[in-house]
N, C-alpha and C positions, 0 to 999 in steps of 0.2 A: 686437548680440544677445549675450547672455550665457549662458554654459555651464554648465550643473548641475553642481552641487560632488558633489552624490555620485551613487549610478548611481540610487535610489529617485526622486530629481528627474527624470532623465532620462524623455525621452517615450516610452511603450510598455514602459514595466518594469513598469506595469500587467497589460500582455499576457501580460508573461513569466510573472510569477506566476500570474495566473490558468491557462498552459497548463501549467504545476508542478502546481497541484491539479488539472488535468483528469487528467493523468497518472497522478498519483496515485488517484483514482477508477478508470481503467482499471486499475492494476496490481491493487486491491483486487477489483475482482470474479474478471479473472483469477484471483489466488491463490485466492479462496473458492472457484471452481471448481472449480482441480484441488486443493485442499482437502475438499473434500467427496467428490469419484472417489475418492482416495486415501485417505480416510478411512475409508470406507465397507471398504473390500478392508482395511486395515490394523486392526481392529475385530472383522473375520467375520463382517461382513453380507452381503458381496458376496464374489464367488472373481475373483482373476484370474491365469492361469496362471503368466505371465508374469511379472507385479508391477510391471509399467508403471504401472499409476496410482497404485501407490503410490511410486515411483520418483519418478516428476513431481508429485506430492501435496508429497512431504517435501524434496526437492533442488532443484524447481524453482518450487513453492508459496511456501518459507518466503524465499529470498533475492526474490520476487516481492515479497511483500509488505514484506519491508526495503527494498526501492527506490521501493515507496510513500510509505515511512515518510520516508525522506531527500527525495523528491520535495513532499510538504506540510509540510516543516518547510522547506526550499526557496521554496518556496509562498508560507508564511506570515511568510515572517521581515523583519525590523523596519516591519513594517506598523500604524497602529495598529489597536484593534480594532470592523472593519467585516465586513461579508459574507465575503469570501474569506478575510481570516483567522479568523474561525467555521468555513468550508468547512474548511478546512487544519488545522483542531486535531481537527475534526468526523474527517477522513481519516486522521489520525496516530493516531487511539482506534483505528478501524476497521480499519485496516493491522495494528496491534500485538494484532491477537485472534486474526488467520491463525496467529502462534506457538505465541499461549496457547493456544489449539486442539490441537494438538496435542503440547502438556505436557501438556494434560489427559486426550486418549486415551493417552501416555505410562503416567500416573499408574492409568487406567482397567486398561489391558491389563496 
């Protein structure tokens, strides 16, 4: 029996990456979540005493969705191009809009 030269050969590194883009999906909704609560209070749509949501919106949103961003480039990498890496470039747009988001209520407010 012979050993895969590299770890891509190896069996289940299919898995791996595919659970890199699950991941990845999860961190994005997450961050658009408390992207949007924090949005919303950091804007003057919403009040919140506190500033919790915009606390977790900007602090815990934006490195959320960096960890998206490294988890589908993780994902996707030296694959060629099939489904999951579509999925995983599809993830790394969608990850990287949590920021622009709010450059742009930056730019707004």
């Amino acid at each position: 029996m012979s050993k895969p030269n590299r770890e891509e050969e190896a069996p289940g590194y299919q898995y791996v990456q595919a659970f890199a883009v699950l991941v990845s999906i999860i961190a994005c909704v997450c961050a658009a979540i408390m992207t949007y609560k924090g949005g919303i209070v950091y804007l003057g749509i919403a009040t919140d005493p506190y500033g919790r949501d915009l606390v977790v919106g900007a602090w815990v949103g934006i490195p959320t969705a960096l960890a998206g961003i490294v988890s589908a480039y993780l994902g996707g990498q030296d694959r060629k191009w099939d489904l999951l890496r579509y999925a995983a470039a599809l993830m790394m747009l969608l990850n990287l809009l949590v920021p622009l988001a709010w450059i742009i209520m930056a730019i707004i407010n």
